[in-house]
N, C-alpha and C positions, 0 to 999 in steps of 0.2 A: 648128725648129732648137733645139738646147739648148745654153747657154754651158758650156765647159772648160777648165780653167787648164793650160797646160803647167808644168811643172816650172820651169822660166824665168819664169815670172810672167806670161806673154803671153796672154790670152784669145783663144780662139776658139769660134765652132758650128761644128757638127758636127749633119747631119743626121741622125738617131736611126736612120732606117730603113737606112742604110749600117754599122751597125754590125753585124758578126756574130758576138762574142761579147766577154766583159769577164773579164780579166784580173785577179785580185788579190794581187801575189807580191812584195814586200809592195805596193810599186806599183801603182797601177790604170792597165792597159791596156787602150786598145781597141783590139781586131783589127776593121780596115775592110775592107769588102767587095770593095776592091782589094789586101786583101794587106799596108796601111799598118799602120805601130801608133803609138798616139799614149798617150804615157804621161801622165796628168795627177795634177794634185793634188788631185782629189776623192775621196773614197771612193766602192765599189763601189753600196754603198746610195745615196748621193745622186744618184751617175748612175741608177742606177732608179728614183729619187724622179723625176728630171728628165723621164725619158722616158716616164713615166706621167702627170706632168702635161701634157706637150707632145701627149699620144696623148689626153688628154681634153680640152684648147683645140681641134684640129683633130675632134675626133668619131669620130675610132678605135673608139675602145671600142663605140658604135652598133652595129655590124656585128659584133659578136664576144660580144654577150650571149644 
């Protein structure tokens, strides 16, 4: 899971692999794989930062080199 600030200040994770695509207008959205959109206060880059570390603590990366 990766932590993201709603606009509101409230954190939450957010499974990385339910996200299916990122949004940056100027706001960063994530479109969820249900259809949700969760607008937050990080930028684009740091959500990919996040989910690249998250994809190399669980060993992701392993199978995909």
């Amino acid at each position: 899971m990766i932590e993201v600030t709603r606009l509101d200040g409230k954190t939450y994770y957010v499974n990385p692999h339910q996200i299916e695509y990122i949004e940056a207008n100027p706001d960063t959205t994530l479109v969820m794989l249900s259809g949700k959109h969760l607008v937050v206060r990080e930028s684009y880059e740091e959500i990919l930062d996040r989910i690249v570390r998250y994809r190399r603590l669980i060993g992701a990366f392993k199978s995909e080199e």
